[in-house]
C-alpha positions as CSV (number, residue, x, y, z in Angstrom):
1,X,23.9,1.1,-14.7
2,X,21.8,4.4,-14.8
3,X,18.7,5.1,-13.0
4,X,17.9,7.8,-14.8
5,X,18.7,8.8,-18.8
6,X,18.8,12.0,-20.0
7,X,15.3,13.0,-18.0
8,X,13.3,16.7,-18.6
9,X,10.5,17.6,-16.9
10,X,9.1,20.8,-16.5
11,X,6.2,21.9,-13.5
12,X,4.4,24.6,-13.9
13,X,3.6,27.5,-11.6
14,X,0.2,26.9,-9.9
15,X,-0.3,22.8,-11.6
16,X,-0.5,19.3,-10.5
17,X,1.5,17.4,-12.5
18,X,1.2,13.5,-12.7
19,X,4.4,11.4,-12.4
20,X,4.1,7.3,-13.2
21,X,5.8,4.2,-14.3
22,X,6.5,1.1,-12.6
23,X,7.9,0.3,-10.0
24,X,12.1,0.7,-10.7
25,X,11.4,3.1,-13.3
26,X,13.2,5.7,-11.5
27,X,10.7,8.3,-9.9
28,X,11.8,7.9,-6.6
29,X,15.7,8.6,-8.2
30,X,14.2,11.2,-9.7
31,X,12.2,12.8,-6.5
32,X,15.5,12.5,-4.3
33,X,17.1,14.3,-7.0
34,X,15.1,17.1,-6.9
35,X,14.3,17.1,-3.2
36,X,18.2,17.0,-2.7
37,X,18.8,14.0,-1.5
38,X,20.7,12.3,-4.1
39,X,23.5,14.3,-6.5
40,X,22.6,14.3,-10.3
41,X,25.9,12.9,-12.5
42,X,25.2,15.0,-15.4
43,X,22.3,17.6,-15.8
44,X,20.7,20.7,-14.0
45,X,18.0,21.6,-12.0
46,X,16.6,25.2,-12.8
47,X,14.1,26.0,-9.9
48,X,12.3,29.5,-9.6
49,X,14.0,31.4,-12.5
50,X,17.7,30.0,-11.2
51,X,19.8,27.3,-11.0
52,X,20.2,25.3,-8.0
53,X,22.6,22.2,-6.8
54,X,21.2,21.0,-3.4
55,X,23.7,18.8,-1.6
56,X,21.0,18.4,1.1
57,X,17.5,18.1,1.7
58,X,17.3,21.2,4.1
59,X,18.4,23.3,1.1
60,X,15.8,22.1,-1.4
61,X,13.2,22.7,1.8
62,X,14.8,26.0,2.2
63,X,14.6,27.0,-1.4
64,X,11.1,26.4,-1.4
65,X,10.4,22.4,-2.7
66,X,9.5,19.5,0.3
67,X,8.2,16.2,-0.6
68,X,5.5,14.1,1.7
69,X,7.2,10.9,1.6
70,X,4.1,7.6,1.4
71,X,5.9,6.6,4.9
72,X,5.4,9.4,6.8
73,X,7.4,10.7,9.3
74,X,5.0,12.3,11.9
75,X,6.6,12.1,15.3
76,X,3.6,10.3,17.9
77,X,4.6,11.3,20.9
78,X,4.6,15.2,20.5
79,X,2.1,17.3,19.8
80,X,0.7,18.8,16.4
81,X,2.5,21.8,16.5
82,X,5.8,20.5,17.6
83,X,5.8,18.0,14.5
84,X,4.9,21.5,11.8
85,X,7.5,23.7,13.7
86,X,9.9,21.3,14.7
87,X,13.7,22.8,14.4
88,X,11.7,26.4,13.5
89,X,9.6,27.0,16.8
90,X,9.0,30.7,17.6
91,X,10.8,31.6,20.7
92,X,10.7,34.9,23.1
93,X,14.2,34.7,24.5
94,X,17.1,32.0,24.4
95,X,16.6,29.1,24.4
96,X,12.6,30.2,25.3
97,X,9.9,28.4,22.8
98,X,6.7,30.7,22.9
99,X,3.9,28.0,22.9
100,X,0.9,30.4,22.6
101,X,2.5,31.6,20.2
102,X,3.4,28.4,18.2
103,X,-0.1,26.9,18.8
104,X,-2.0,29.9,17.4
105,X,0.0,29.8,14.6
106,X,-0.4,26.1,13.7
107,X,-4.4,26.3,14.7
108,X,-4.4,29.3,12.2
109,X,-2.8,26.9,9.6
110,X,-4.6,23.6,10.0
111,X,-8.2,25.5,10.3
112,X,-6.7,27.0,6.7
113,X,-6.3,23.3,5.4
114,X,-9.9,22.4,6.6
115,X,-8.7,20.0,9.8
116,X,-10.6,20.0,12.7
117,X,-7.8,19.1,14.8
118,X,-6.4,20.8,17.9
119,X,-3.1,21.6,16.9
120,X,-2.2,20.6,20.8
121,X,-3.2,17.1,20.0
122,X,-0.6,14.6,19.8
123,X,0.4,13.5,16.9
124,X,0.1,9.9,17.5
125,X,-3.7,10.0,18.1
126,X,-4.3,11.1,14.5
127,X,-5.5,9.1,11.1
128,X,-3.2,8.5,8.6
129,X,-5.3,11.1,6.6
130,X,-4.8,13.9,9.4
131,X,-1.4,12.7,9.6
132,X,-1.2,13.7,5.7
133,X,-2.8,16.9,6.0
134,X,-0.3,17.4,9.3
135,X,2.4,16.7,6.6
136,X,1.1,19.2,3.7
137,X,0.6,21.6,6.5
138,X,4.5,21.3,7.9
139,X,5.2,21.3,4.0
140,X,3.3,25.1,3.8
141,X,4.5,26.9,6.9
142,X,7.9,26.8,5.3
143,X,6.5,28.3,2.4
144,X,6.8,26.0,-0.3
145,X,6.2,26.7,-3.6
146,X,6.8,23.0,-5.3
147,X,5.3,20.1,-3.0
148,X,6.1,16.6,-4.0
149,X,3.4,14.1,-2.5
150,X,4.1,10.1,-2.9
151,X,1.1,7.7,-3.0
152,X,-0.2,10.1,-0.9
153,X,-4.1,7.8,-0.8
154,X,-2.5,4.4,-0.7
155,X,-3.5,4.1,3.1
156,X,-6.2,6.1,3.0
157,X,-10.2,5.5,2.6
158,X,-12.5,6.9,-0.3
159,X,-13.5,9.2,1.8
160,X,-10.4,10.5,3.1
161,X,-8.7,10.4,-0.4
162,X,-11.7,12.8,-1.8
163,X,-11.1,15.3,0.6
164,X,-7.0,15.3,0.3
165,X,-7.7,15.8,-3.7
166,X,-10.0,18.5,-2.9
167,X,-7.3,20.2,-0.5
168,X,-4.7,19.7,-3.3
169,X,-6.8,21.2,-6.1
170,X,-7.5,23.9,-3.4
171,X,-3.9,24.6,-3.1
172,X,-3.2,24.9,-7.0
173,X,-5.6,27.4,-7.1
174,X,-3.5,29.3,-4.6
175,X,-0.8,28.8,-7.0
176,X,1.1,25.9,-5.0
177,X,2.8,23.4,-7.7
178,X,2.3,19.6,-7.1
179,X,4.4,16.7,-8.3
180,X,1.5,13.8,-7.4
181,X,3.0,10.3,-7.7
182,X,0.2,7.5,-8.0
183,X,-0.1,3.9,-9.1
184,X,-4.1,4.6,-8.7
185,X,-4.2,6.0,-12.5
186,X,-8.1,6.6,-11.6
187,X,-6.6,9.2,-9.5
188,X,-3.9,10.6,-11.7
189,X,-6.8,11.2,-14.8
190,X,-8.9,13.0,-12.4
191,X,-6.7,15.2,-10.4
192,X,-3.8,16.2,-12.9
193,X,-3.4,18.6,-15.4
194,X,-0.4,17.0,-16.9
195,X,1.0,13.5,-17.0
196,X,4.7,12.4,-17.2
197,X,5.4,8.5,-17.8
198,X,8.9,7.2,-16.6
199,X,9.9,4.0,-18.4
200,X,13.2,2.3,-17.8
201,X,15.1,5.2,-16.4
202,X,14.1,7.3,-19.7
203,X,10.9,9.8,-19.8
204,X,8.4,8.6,-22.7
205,X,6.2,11.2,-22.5
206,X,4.2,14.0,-21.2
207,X,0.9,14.2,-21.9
208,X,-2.2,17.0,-20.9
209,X,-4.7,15.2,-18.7
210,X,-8.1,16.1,-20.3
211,X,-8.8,13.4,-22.9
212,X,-6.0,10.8,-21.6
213,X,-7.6,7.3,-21.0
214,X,-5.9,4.6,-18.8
215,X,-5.0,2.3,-21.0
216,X,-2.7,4.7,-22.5
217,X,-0.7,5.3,-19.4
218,X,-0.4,1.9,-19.2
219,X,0.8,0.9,-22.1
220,X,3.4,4.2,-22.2
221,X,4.2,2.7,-18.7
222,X,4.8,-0.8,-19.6
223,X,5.8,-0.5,-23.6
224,X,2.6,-2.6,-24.5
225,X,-0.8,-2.6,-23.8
226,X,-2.0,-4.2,-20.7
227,X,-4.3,-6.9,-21.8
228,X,-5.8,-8.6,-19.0
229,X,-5.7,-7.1,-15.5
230,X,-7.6,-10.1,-14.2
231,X,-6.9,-13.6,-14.7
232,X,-9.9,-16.0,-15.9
233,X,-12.3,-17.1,-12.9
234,X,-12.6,-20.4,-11.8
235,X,-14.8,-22.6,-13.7
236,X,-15.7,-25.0,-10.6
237,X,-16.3,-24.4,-7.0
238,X,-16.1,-27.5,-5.2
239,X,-16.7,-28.4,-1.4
240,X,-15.5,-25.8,1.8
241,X,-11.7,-25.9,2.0
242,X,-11.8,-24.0,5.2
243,X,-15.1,-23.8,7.5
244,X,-14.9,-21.7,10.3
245,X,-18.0,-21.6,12.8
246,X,-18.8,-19.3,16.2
247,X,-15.2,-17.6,16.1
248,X,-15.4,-14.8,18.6
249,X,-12.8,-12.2,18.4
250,X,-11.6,-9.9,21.7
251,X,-13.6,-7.2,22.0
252,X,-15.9,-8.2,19.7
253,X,-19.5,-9.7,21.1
254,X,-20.6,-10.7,17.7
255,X,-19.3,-14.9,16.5
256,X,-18.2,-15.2,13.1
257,X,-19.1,-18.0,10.5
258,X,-17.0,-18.2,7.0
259,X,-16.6,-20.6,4.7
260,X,-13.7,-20.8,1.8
261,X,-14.2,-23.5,-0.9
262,X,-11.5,-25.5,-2.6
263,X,-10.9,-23.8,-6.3
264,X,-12.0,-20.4,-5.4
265,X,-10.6,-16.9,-4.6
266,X,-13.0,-14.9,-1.8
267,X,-12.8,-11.4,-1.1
268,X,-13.1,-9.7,2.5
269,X,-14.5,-6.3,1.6
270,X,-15.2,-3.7,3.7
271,X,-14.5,0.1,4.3
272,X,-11.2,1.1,5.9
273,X,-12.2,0.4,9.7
274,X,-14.8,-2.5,8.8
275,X,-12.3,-5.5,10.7
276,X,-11.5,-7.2,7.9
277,X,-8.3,-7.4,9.1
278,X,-8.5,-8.0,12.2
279,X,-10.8,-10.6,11.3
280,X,-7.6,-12.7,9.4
281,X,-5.4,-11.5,12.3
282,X,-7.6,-13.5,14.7
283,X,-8.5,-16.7,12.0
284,X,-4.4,-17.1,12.0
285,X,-3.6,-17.0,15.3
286,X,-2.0,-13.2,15.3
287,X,-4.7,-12.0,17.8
288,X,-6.5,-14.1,20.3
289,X,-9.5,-15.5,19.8
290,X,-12.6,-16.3,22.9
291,X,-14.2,-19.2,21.3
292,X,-15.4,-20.8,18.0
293,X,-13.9,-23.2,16.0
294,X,-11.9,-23.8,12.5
295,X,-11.5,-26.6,10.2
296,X,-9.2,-27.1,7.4
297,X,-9.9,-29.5,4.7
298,X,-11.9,-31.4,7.2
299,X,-9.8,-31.3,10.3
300,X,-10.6,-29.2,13.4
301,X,-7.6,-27.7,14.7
302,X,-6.5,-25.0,17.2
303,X,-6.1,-21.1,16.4
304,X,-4.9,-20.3,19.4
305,X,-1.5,-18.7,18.2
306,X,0.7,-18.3,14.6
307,X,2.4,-21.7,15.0
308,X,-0.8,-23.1,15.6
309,X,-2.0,-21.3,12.2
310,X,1.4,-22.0,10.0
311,X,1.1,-25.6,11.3
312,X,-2.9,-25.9,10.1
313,X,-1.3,-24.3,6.8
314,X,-2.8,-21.1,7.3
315,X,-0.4,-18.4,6.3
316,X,-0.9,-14.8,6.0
317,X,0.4,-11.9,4.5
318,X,0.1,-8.4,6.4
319,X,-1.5,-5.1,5.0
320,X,1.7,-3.1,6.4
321,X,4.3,-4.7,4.1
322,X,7.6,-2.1,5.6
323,X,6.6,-3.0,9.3
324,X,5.3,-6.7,9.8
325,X,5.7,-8.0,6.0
326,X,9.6,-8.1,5.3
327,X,13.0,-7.9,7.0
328,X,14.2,-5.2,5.1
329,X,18.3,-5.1,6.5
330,X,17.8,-8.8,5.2
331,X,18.7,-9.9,1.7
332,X,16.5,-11.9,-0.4
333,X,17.3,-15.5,0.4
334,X,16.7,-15.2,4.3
335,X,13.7,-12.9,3.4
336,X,11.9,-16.3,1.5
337,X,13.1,-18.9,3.6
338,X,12.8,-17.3,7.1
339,X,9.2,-18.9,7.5
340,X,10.6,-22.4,6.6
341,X,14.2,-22.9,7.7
342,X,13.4,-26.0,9.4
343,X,13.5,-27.4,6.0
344,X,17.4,-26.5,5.2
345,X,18.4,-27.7,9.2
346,X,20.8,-30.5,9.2
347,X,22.2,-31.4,13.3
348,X,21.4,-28.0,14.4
349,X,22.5,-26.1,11.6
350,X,21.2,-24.1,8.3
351,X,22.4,-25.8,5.1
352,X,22.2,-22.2,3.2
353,X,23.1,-23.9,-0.4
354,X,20.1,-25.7,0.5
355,X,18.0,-22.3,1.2
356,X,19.6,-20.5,-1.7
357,X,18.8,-22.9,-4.5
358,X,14.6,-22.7,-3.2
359,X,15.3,-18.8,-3.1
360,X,16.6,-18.6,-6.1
361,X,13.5,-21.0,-7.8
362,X,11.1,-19.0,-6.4
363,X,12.8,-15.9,-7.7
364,X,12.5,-17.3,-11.0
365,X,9.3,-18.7,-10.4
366,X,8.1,-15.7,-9.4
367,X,10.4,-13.4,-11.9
368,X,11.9,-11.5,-8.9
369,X,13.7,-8.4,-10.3
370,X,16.8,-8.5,-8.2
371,X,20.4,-7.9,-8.7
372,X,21.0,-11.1,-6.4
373,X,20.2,-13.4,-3.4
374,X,21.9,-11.2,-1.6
375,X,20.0,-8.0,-2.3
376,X,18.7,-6.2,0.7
377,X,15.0,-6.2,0.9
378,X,14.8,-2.4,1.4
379,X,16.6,-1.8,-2.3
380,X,13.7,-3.9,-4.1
381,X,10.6,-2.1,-5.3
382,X,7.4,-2.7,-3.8
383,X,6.0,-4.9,-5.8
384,X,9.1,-7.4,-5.7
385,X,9.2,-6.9,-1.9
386,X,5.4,-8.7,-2.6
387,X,6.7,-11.1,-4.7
388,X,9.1,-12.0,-2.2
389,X,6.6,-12.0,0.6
390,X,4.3,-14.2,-1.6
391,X,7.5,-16.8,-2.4
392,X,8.0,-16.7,1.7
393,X,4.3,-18.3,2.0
394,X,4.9,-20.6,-0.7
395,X,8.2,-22.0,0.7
396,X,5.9,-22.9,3.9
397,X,3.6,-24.6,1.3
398,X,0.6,-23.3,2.7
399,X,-3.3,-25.0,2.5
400,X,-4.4,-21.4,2.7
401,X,-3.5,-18.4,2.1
402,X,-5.1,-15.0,3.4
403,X,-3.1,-11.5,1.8
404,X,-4.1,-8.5,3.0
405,X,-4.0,-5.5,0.7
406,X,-1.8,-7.6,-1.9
407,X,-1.7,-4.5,-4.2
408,X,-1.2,-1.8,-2.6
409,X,1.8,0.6,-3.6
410,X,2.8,-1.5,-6.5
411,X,2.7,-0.7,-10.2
412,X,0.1,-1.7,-13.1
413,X,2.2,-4.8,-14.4
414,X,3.0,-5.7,-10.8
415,X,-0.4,-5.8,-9.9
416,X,-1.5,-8.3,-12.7
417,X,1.4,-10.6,-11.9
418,X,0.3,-10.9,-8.3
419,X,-3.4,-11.3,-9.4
420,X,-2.2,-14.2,-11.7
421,X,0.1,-15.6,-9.2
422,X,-3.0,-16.0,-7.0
423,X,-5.1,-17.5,-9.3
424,X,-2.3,-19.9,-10.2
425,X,-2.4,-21.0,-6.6
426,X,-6.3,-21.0,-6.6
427,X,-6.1,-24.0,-9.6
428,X,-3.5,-25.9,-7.8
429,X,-5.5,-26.2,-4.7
430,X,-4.4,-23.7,-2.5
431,X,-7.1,-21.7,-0.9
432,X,-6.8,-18.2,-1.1
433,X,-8.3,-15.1,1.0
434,X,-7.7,-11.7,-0.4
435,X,-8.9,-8.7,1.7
436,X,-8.7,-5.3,-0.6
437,X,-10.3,-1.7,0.5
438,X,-10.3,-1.5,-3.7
439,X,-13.6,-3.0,-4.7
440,X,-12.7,-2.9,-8.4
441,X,-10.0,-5.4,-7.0
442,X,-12.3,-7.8,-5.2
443,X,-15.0,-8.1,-8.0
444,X,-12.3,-7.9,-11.0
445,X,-10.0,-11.2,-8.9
446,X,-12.1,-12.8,-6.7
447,X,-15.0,-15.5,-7.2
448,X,-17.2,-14.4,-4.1
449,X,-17.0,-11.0,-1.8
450,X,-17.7,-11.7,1.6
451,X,-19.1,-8.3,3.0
452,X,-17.5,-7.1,6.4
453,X,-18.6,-4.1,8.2
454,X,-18.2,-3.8,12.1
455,X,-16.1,-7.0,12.5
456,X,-19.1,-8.8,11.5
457,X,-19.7,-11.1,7.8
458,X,-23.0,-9.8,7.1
459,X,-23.0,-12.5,3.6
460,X,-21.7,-13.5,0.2
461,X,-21.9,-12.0,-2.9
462,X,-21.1,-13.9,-6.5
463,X,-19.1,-11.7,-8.4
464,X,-20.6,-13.1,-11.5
465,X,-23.7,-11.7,-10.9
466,X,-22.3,-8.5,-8.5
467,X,-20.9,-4.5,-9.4
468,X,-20.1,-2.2,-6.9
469,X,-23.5,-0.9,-6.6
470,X,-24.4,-4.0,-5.5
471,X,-21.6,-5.1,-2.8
472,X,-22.1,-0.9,-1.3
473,X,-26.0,-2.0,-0.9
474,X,-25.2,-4.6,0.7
475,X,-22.7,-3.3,3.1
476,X,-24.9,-0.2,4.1
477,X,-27.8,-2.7,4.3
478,X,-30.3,-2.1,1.4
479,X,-30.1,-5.5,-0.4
480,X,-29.8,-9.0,0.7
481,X,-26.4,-11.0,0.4
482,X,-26.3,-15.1,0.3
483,X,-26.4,-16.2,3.8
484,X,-23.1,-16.6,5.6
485,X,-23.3,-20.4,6.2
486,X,-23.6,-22.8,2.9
């Protein structure tokens, strides 16, 4: 099977030029390609007026193209300048590395980028969005001429996002080219001067910015238009599901009271920093907890650790799908049923044709794009590593359900099959919490927005009546939310 068919695309001197399509539509074939990491079978690659055939990324770095991967690969433990110079520091004798000199250099280059940071700072101690810029920088001392950024703002804030845009338009103008891979269209219309859509392997089309509206990306993306992002709301709210009163998280001096009611969706919002993760962390059991107590479906039971959570039938689903989410040198049937093996144990042992026939349900259930049970997690797109995560909670058969950043780094269709798949569980009873830093998300999926903003609920909102106007009002504290407690 080919990942790629018969795919032109041309970059311009001095552009930013969109790439999309859903996951598995063969972008990231096609950026290891051209970064030199993967061989093309038939084809060529004309870079800079000649043509090149990199067998390894260093040449397509030395030539003059490097790519900003979405996991980035800033080393902690060094220092600023180490990380932009590593393998290339400037020495004054053998074997002799002259730091002034190396320091000066990369101060000269990230005060060029607009980052107040001390480029003897380590590395570790940085944002994700320095860590970017730290990237882009490393990217630029080596000259390049093409740099390929992927889902550069998925882990970044609004605020941090406006600025890296701003530095990449800042670079076009100095006549730096820029492949910019987003599933945040809002982003691609915005930023881009052109637009190429991947389908399938095959390129469907390349399109100039100005003038191009969302809907058709999507439906170049996916072969059809997208009709409904957002599955129909509930039509009842009935009686609290979950109640949780006086929770007090470490650190924290301030108790929390929530309340989830059975046939509803309800969204934490809150900026990037808010705790509204730390707030689920703590309500299953992840971090500890100082006092307070939680009741599910009318029974008070311990949060005190994650068994205590699964065994209440809370179950959640990380923000950080690669590092806590998925066992990705795993293949997809241990990768669902690794949550709920006691199920498939028989005197001591795993039945796995027991295990494989729920994985493979749920892959149907779910429509799991794999080659096989036995698939490694890490070959799957993002948004069937979700799907995967989300069959994992399932197979636990959980009361309630909190996902953290469900969306994130997954495609258009992807996106409104996990928003459906959640709203399915919703109507069957299953209590759902979804926490999103996208507030389109939270008002488009969710029932109520419970606003979060220094680890503290300050109250509801009814996305019936709310826009984001309202839920931004509330959270920097110029209009009055539904009290916490119903």
């Amino acid at each position: 099977m080919l990942a790629l068919r018969d795919v032109s695309l041309s970059i311009e001197a001095g552009e930013i030029h969109g790439l999309v399509g859903e996951n598995g539509a063969g972008k990231s074939t096609l950026i290891r390609i051209v970064s030199g990491v993967y061989r093309p079978t038939a084809g060529e690659i004309v870079f800079d007026g000649r043509t090149v055939a990199f067998g390894r990324p260093i040449e397509a770095i030395e030539s003059g193209i490097s790519t900003v991967h979405q996991e980035l690969t800033v080393a902690g433990n060094v220092t600023v300048a180490e990380n932009i110079f590593a393998g290339r520091e400037p020495h004054r004798g053998v074997g002799v590395i002259d730091w002034p000199q190396m320091f000066s250099e990369a101060d000269s280059l990230l005060a060029s980028l607009g980052l107040r940071v001390s480029a003897r700072a380590r590395a570790g101690r940085l944002s994700v969005a320095e860590q970017q810029i730290v990237e882009i920088g490393k990217a630029l001392s080596r000259r390049a001429k093409l740099l390929i950024l992927d889902e550069p703002t998925s882990s970044l804030s609004s605020n941090e996002s406006d600025r890296l845009l701003a530095l990449l338009r800042a670079l076009r103008d100095k006549g730096v080219s820029i492949i910019y891979i987003s599933h945040r269209l809002e982003e691609i219309l915005s930023l881009t001067d052109r637009v190429s859509v991947l389908r399938d392997g095959e390129m469907v089309g390349t399109l100039q910015t100005p003038g191009v509206r969302q809907d058709d990306l999507i439906a170049l993306m996916i072969g059809r238009e997208l009709a409904h992002m957002y599955p129909e709301k509930s039509g009842g709210i009935g009686e609290p599901l979950l109640r949780v009163r006086g929770l007090r998280r470490r650190g924290h001096a301030t108790d929390i009271d929530l309340d989830l009611r059975r046939g509803e969706i309800l969204g934490l919002w809150g900026l990037i920093g808010s705790g509204r993760s730390g707030l689920a962390r703590t309500l299953c059991g992840i971090d500890p907890s100082e006092g307070g107590t939680v009741t599910v479906d009318g029974e008070r039971v311990p949060m005190q650790s994650i068994s205590d959570a699964i065994r209440a039938g809370l179950i959640y689903l990380p923000e950080n799908r690669k590092d806590e989410g998925i066992f990705s040198v795993l293949d997809v049937t241990r990768n669902i049923t690794v949550s709920s093996l006691n199920r498939f144990a028989s005197r001591g042992r795993i039945v796995w044709s027991e295990a494989e026939t729920t994985a493979r349900e749920f892959v149907s259930r779910l429509d799991i794009r794999t080659t096989g049970l036995t698939q490694l997690l890490r070959n799957l797109s993002g948004g069937n590593q979700q799907k995967v995560m989300i069959a994992r909670a399932l197979a636990c058969e959980p009361k309630i359900l909190l996902v953290d950043e469900p969306t994130r780094g997954i495609d258009v269709r992807a996106k409104a099959e996990v928003h459906d798949w959640l709203r399915r569980l919703c109507n069957a009873g299953v209590g759902v919490i979804v926490i999103s830093s996208e507030l389109p998300e939270v008002l488009g999926l969710c029932d109520r927005i419970a606003v979060v903003r220094n680890g503290h609920i300050l109250g509801y909102i009814d996305t019936r009546e709310a826009t984001e106007q309202t839920v931004l009002s509330t959270y920097y504290g110029s209009a009055t939310p539904t009290p916490v407690a119903s």
